[in-house]
N, C-alpha and C positions, 0 to 999 in steps of 0.2 A: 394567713395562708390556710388554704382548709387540707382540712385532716381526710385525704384519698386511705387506699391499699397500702400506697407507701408513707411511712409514717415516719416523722423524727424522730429518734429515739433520744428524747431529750431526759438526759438524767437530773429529776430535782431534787430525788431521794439521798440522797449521801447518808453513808455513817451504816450503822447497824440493822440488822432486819429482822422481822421479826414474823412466824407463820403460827395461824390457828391450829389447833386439833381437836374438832370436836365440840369448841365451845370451853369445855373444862381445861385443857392443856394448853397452853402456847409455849412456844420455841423463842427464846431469844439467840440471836446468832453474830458472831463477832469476826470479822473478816480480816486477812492479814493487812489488808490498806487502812481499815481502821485501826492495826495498833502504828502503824509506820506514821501513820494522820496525829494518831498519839503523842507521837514520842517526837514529833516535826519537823518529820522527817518527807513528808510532799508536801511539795510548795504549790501554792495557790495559783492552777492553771490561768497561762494572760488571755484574755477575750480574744478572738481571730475573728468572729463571726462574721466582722465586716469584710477582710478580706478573704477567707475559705468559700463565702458566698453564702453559709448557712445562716438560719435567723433564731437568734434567741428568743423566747417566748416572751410576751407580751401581758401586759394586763387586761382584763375583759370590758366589757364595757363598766363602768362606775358605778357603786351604791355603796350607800351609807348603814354603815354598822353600827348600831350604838351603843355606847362603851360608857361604863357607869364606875368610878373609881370607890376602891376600897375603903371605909372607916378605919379610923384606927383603932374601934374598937373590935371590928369583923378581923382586920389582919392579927391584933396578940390574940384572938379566938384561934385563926388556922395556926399561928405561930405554934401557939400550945398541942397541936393535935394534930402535928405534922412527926413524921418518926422517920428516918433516914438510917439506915441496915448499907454496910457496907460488907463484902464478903473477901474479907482479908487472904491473898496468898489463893485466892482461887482465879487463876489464870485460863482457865478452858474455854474454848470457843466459842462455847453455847453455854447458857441454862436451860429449864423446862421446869415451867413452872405448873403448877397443879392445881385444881381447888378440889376439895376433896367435901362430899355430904351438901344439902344444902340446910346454907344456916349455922352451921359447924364452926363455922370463922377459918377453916384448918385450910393452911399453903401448905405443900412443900415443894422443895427447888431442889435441883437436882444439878450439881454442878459436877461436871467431865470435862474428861480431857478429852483430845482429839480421835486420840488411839490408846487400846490398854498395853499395861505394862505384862513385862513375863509371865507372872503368877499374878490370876484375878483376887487370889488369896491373900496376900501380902499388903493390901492397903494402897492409898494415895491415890488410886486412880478416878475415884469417884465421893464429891461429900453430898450428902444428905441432910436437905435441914428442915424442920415443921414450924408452924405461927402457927398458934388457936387464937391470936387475936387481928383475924383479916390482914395479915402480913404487915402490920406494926413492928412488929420482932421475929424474930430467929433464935432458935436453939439448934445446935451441930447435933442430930441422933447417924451421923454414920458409922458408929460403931455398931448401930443395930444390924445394918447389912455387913459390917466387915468391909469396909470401904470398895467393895466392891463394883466390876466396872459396868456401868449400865449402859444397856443399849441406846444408841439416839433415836433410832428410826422407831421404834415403837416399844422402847425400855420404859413408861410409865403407861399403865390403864388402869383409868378408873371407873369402875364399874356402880349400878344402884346402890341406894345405900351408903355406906361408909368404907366401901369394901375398896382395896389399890391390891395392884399386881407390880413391880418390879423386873423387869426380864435380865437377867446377865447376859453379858458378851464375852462368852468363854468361847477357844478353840473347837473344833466339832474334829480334831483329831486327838488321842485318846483320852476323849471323856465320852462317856456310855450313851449322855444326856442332857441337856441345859439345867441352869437351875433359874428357881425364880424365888423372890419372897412377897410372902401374900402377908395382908392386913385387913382385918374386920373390923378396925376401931380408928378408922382413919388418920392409920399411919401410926398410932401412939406404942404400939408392937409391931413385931414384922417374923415369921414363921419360914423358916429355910427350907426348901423342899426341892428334890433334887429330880426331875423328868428324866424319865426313861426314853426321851425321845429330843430331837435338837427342834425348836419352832422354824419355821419357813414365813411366818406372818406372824401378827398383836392376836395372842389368845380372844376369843372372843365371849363376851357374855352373852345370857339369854338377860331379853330384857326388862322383864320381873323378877326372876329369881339369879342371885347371885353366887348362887351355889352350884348352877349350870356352867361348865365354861367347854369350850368346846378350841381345840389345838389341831393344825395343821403341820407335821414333820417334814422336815426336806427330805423325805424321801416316799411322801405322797401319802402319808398313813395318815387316816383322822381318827384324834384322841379326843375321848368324851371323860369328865370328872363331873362327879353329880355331890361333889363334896368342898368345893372350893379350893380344888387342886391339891388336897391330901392323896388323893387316889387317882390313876387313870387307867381307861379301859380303849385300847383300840380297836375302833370299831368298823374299821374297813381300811384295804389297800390303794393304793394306786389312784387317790385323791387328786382333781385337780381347782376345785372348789368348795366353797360350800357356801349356804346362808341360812339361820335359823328363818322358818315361817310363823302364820299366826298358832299362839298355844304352844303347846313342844313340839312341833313339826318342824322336823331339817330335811332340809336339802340339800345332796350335795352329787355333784358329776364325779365319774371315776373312769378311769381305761382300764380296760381286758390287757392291755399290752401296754408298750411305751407313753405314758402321759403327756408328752411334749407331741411326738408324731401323731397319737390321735387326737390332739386340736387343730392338730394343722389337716387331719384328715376329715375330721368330724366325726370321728368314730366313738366318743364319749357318750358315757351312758348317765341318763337323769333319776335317780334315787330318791325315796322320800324313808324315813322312818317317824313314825308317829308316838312312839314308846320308848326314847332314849336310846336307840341303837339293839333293840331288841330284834325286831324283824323290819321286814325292808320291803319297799314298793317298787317294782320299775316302772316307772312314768314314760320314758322313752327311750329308745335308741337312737345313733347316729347324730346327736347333738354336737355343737360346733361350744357353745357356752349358755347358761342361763341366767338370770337375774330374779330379786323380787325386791316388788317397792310397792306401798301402798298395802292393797289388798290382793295384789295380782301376781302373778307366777307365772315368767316369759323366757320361752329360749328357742332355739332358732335348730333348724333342722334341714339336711340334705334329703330330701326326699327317695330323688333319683341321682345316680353319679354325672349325668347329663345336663341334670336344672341346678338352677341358683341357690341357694340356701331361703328358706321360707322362715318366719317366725310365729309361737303357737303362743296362746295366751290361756291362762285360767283363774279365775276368779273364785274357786271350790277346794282351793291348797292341792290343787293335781289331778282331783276325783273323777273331771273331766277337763275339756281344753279345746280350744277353735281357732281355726287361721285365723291371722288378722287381716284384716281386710284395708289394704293403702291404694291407694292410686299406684299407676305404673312405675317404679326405679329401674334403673339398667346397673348393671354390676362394677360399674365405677362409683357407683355413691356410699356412702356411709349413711346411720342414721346414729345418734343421739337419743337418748330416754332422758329430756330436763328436766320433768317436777313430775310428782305421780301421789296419790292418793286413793283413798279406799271408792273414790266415784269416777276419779281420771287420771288420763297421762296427758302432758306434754311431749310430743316425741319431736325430733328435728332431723327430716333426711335433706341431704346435701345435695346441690345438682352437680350433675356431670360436670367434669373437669376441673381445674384450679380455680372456683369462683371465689371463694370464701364466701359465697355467701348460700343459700340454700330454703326450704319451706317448712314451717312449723304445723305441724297438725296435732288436734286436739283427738280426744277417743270418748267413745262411750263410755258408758258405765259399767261394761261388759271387757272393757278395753279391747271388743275386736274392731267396731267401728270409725276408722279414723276418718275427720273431715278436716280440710284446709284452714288455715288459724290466720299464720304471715305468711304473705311472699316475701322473697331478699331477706331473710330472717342470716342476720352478719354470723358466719363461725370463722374466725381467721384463720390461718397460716398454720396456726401453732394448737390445734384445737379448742380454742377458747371461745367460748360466746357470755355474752353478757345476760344471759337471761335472770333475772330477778323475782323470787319469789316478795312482795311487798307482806309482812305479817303482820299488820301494826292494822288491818282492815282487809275483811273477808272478799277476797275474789280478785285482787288487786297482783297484776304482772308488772314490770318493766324491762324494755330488753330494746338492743339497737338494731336497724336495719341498713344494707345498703344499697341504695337506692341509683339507680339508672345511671345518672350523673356522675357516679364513683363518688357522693360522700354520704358518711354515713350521719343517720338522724334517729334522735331515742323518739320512741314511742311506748303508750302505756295502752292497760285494759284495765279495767275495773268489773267485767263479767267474766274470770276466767279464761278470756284468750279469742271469747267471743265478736268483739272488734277489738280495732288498736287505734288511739289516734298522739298526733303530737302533745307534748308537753306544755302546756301555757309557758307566755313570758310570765317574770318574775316579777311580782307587784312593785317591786325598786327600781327596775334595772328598765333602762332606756338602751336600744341597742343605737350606736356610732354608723353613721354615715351610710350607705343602702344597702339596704338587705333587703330579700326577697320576703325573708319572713323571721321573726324575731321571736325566735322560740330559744324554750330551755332542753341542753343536751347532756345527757346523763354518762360520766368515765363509769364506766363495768371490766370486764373481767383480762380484759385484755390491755385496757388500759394499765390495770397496777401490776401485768405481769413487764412489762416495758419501763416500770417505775416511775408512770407518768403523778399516776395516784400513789397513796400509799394507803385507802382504805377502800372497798366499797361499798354501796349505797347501805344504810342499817335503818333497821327497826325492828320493833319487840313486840311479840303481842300486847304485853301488858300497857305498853306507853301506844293507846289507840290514838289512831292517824296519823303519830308521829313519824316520817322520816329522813335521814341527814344525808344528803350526796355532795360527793365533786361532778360539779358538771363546767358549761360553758353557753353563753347566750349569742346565738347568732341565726342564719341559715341551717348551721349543720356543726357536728364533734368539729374542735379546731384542737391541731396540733401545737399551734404558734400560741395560744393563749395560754398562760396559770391558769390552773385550775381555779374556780374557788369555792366554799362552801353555800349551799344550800340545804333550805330547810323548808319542809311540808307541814302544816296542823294538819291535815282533811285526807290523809293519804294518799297526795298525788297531784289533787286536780288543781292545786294552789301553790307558788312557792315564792319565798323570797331570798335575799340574797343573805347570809349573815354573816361569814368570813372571808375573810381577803387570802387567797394564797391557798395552798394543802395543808391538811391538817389530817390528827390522827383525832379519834372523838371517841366517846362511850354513852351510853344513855345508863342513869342510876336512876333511883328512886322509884320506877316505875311510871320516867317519863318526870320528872318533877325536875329532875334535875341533868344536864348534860356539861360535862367536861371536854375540852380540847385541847391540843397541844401542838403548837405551830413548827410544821417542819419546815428548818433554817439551813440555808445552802453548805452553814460549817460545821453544821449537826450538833451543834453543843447547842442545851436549852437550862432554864432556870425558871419558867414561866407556865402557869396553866391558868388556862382560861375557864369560865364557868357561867351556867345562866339559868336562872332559874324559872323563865317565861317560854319554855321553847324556842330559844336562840334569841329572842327581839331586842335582848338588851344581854353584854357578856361586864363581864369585872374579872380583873386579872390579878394574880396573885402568885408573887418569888417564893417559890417553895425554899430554894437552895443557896446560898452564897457563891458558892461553888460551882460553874455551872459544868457540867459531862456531859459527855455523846449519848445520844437519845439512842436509846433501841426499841422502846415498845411500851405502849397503855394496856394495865390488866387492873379491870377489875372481874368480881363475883359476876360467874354467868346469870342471867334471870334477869337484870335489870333491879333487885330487890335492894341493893347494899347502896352504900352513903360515901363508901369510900373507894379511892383507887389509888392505884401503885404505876409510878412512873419508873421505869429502868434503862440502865444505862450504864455507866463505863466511865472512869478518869484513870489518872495514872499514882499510883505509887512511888513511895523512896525511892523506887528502885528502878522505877520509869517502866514496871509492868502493867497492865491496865487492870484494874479490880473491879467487880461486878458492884452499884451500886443500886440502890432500889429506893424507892422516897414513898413513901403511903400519905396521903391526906385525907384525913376523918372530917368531912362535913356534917355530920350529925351533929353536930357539936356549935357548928355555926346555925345550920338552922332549925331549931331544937323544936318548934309547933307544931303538936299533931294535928294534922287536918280535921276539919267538923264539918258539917254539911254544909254549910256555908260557904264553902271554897268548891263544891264541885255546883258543874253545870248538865243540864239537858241536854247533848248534842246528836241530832240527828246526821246519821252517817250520808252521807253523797244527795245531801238538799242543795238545791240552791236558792237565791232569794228571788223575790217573787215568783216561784214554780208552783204551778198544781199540784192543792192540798192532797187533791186523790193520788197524786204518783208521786208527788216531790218526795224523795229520798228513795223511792222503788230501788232494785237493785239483786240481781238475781233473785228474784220472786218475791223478795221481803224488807220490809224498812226493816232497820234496826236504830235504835235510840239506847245510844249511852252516857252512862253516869262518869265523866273524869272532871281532871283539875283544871280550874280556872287560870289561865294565863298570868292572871293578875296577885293570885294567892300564892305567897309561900309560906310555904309549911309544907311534913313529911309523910307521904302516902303512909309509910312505913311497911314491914313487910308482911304485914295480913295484908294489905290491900288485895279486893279482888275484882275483878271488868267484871261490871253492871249490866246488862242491855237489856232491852227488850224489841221483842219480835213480833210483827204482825203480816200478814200474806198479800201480796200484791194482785192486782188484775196481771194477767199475761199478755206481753205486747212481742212487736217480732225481736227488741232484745234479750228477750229472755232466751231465743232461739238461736243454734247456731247451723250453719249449713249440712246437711245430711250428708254421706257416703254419695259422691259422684255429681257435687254442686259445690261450688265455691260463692262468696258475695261478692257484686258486680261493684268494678271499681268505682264508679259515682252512683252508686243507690245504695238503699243495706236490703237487697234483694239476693237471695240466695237462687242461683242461675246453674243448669246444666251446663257440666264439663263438656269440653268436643267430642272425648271418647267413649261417652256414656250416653246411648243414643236410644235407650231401651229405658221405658220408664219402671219397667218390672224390674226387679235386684232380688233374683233366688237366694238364700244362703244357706248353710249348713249350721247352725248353733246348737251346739250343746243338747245333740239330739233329733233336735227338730228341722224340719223345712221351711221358712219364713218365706215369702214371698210376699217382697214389702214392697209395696204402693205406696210411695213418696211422695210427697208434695212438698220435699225441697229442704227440710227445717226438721229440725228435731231439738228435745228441750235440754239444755246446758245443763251437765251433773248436779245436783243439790242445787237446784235453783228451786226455791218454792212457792211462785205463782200460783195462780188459781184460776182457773175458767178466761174470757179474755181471746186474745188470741190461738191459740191453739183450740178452741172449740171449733176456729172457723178451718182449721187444715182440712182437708178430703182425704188422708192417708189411712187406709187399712193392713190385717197383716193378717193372711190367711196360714193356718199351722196344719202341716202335713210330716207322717213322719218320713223320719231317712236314718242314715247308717250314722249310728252315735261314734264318737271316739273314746272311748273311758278310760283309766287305768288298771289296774297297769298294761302294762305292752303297747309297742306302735302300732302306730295305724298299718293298716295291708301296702304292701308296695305297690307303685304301678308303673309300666312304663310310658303313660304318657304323661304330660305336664300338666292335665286334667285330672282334677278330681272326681270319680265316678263314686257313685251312694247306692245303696242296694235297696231300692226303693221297690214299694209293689210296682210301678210302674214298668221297671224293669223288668221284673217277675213277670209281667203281666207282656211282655216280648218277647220273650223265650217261651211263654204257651204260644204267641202266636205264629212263632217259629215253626216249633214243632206241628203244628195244626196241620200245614201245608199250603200248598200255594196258592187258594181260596183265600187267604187271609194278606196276602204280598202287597195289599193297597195299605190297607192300616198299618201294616210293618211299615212300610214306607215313609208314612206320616208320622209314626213314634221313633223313629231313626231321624227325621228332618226335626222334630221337637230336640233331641241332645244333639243336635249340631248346634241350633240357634245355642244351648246351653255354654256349649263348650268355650262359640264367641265372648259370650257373657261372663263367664268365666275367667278367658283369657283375658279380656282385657283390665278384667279386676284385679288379677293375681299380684300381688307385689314380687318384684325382682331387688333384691338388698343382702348387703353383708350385714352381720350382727355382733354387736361389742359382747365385749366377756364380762358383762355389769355384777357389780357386788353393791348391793346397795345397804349400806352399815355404814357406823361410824369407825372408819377403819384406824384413827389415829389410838382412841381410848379402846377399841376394841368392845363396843357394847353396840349390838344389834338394835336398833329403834326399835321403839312396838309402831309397828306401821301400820297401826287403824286408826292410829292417835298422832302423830308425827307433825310436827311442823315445822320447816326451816326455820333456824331460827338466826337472831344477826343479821336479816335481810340478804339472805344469800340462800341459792340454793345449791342441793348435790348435781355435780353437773359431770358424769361418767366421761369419759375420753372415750372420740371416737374408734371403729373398729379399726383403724388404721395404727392403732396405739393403744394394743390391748390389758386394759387393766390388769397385774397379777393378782 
């Protein structure tokens, strides 16, 4: 059956679940069917599928895994340096688990109950436990907090450094203030401190200095501590967001009046302080919400009460700011900001009406530029889109489309967004009986919100070209098939089959090493998998006699550590369920430190027999990197560091992607004028200046570093004239038309000839018919769109990315909920 709009919602997931924060934190969470599942008390539903009419899923087409069995001298190795922590008499719903420093070896877990008790004071509501040795063991320090009750929703952040925040879950009726307990030694102290204000949100770090923290109150006030929470100073009312920028630059929106009615009116004002809350910038009026990601600074503005909300970009932390410039939206669409960086955004506006599906456009470097990326770029129902930042190789997207036909098929880029095409079949896998095309289709974001998957696609910078998907091999996404695992060396353009079924997975070693764990329809496991070739060959290995309900795989964020922690859940005397946790130390089995021997030369995006002059070309530069050979094991260990080197390509037209007001023609890679754009002159307004840019269609794709080549042969020039800047602070002048007028000499130079007299009524004539053509040109440019309320941070741990350096990282990226479901 193929996988249309309407999808089965076929659960393979059973048992526990388990959600990221950040990278550092994950949530483990326990459900009341899994203790009834417990304690056996649901009986194993009978099959109907034949007669209900529905169809159970299926296996994919076939390939061969290869499965290499244990020694018995490798299993008394794991035997020895396996450690099994069970968490006696803690019955709460959830853990949350932490890693804290890197390198530290430091857990702690944080066990709660559902809801606190009367007095947060009195104990039992919450225990506290630390590992310094990569969660091997446990020691109980809740006495350090006074067993008190911590928040779920963002009661742990950890910030640079070694520094954790704790937030209580005290009443906000007569207490003054929250409290929180801080720690600079990760965790081994914890310091009581009592807030003169209750949080609304996860305190947030600046993210260099951990002595910045920065607090939103329910009742709109934003608190700044320049001391690690010993002290705070509030430094303005009526707060309705904020976000640290680059350096000590904050921003944040505030209302003159009611907070909640001025978003809904747009009457919110845009604030910078550059000095810790000393003095203050206003950057704009009448904003709706703002964001920042990358290097850029965006938020969206009601011009006129008449027109649609417009949105302003700047790349100078506020100093200055330029519309952006999109193709036409009508006021039914939303847009999406999916990936962004200090050279570009991916943005996603949505077409009119219920399509789920909608077009990706990419941006300058300027981010006011946006050109057409995908059509039918998939966002479903539920706002989720599958778009994939690929980290494991520079320039690499994945993301699903749906196409004409109603089904949906992955597609990848390896330029940044520049083209996209299918996924090769899978060197194993022969697809069953006809198909039109026998490609590989990638589960993403929407897939594991449905519990089809239960992980998606991963990779790590450090483990180059590696990456690990659920997908499915046919024409298109299939509902009716298991998922199964695949696995990439080359970043993408290669894959083959390696596991049968879903799994949950981790990349260690820095790529040397990947573990899995096979999700089973009764949710109890005793089994992990491991391979030390990049999937080609796995060996399994019974951690546990005993087998318990799986809830989640944690290891050390980075990809640097040897070991990981399997958690889970059995029952006690007493038929309660107890949090169990299992660590396996692989260091220990594979003890060889790597020697040069073991690594290889691999040129990134070659192919064989390709031309020496471009083979491996690739946004303007080969790169050639130093990793580990398939065939060696032994352990990166954690100095390892990515090797490459870089040399600069000839420029061809992929280096180029289509300019403002041209799209690429569906069977050429010819960048082609839009219907609406009929005027090969494009006036703008930037940052100042008058550009009146002569196109020839192409422009070169952010940090791409070609050289001479194509782009010598373009005929595009850019003549600069000035016009009416927009700076900070204060808004731009109002107007009441939907045009933008600039106080140009040219204008200046109308109004002499106004006043002249009627001697001059021929040339007024012709300077009046010049800003009409304008105005066209204008109009048709102008974007019409609603704008999300983007916070772009790590909102779980509470620490601001430095966003000139950022990378998604776990092959996922931050992907904001559209305006339709506005971020708080």
């Amino acid at each position: 059956m193929i996988w249309t709009l309407v999808i089965l919602h076929v659960l393979l997931l059973l048992g526990a679940e388990s959600s990221s924060r950040g990278g550092r934190t994950v949530t483990f969470r326990r459900t009341q069917q899994d203790v009834s599942r417990l304690q056996g008390r649901v009986r194993t539903r009978r099959d109907t599928s034949s007669s209900s009419g529905s169809t159970r899923p299926v296996h994919g087409p076939s390939f061969t895994s290869c499965r290499t069995p244990l020694t018995p001298v490798e299993h008394k190795v794991l035997d020895d340096n396996t450690h099994e922590t069970g968490f006696n008499g803690d019955d709460g719903s959830y853990v949350i688990l932490t890693w804290v420093g890197d390198g530290t070896g430091v857990v702690l877990v944080l066990s709660t109950f559902s809801a606190p008790i009367d007095s947060f004071t009195e104990g039992g509501s919450s225990r506290l436990y630390r590992s310094t040795d990569y969660a091997k063991s446990f020691h109980d320090i809740s006495h350090q907090i006074n067993n008190t009750f911590i928040r779920e929703e963002f009661g742990v952040s950890v910030g640079p450094g070694s520094s954790v925040i704790l937030t209580a879950d005290i009443p906000v009726v007569n207490h003054p203030g929250g409290i929180i307990f801080t720690s600079t030694d990760a965790g081994a102290t914890f310091k009581f401190t009592q807030l003169p204000f209750h949080l609304a949100q996860p305190i947030t770090y600046h993210f260099l200095n951990p002595d910045y923290l920065v607090g939103l109150s329910i009742d709109g006030g934003l608190w700044l501590s320049l001391d690690f929470g010993a002290q705070w100073r509030k430094v303005h009312d009526g707060v309705n967001s904020f976000s640290w920028g680059a350096g000590v630059n904050l921003f944040f929106a505030y209302s003159r009046t009611d907070a909640v009615e001025a978003e809904e009116r747009g009457d919110l004002v845009l604030k910078r302080t550059k000095d810790l809350g000393r003095t203050f910038t206003v950057i704009h009026e009448d904003i709706y919400s703002f964001g920042y990601i990358g290097a850029f600074l965006f938020f969206s503005v009601m011009e006129d009460p008449r027109s649609p909300r417009v949105m302003y970009f700047s790349s100078d932390q506020g100093e200055t700011f330029s519309r952006a410039l999109l193709p036409s939206a009508s006021t039914e669409q939303f847009y999406s900001i999916l990936d962004g960086d200090t050279d570009m955004l991916f943005l996603h506006v949505d077409n009119p009406g219920d399509t789920f599906f909608g077009t990706m456009y990419t941006s300058d470097d300027r981010g006011i530029l946006f050109s057409k990326s995908l059509e039918r770029h998939l966002f479903d129902g539920q706002r989720k889109s599958d778009f994939t930042n690929i980290t494991s190789l520079r320039g690499v997207y994945l993301t699903n489309k749906l196409d004409t036909d109603g089904r949906i098929r992955s597609v990848i880029s390896f330029n940044r967004g520049g083209t996209w095409r299918p996924l090769n079949q899978p060197e194993n896998v022969e697809c069953e009986g006809p198909v039109k095309s026998c490609k590989l289709h990638i589960h993403g974001e929407h897939s594991r919100n449905i519990r089809i998957v239960p992980m998606l696609a991963l990779s790590e910078p450090r483990a180059v070209g590696l990456v690990i998907a659920h997908g499915t091999v046919g024409d298109s996404l299939s509902s009716s098939q298991h998922p199964d695992v695949f696995v990439s060396s080359d970043g993408g353009y290669n894959w083959r089959g390696t596991l049968r079924g879903p799994h949950h997975y981790s990349i260690l070693d820095s790529g040397g090493l990947i573990v899995a764990v096979e999700v089973r329809r009764d949710g109890q496991v005793k089994t992990i998998k491991f391979s030390t070739d990049e999937g080609q060959c796995w060996k399994s290995y019974n951690f546990t006699v005993q087998p318990f309900f799986f809830a989640g795989l944690a290891s050390e964020p980075g990809t640097k550590a040897m070991n990981v922690s399997v958690w889970g859940f059995r029952p006690e005397a007493d038929g309660q369920p107890m949090w169990v946790a299992v660590t396996i130390d692989f260091q220990s089995l594979i003890t060889r430190e790597c020697n040069d021997g073991d690594y290889e030369e691999w040129l990134a995006h070659a192919t064989d027999g390709g031309d020496p002059r471009t083979n491996g070309c690739l946004l303007g530069l080969k790169e050639t990197y130093r990793r580990l050979k398939k065939q060696s094991v032994c352990r990166n260990g954690r100095g390892f560091v990515v090797s490459k080197k870089q040399s600069p390509c000839l420029c061809t037209r992929e280096d180029y992607s289509c300019d403002y007001g041209f799209h690429r023609h569906v069977n050429t890679s010819e960048c082609v004028r839009q219907q609406n754009q009929a005027n090969k002159t494009l006036e703008l307004c930037l940052n100042g200046e008058e550009d009146e840019l002569l196109t020839s269609g192409y422009r070169k794709v952010p940090s791409d570093g070609c050289e001479g080549g194509f782009g010598s042969q373009l005929a595009g020039q850019t003549v600069i004239r000035p016009c009416g800047v927009k700076p900070s602070p204060g808004p731009p002048a109002r107007s009441s038309s939907p045009v933008t007028h600039f106080d140009t000499p040219r204008e200046r130079l109308v109004l002499i000839l106004v006043c002249a007299g009627a001697g001059l009524i021929v040339l007024v004539a012709i300077v009046s018919a010049i800003f009409a053509v304008r105005r066209v040109v204008n109009g048709h440019r102008s974007p019409v769109y609603r704008f999300s309320n983007l916070r772009i941070q790590d909102e779980e741990n509470g620490v601001t990315r430095d966003l000139e350096s950022a990378a998604s990282s776990n092959g996922t990226a931050y992907q904001p909920e559209s305006d339709e479901d506005l971020i708080e």
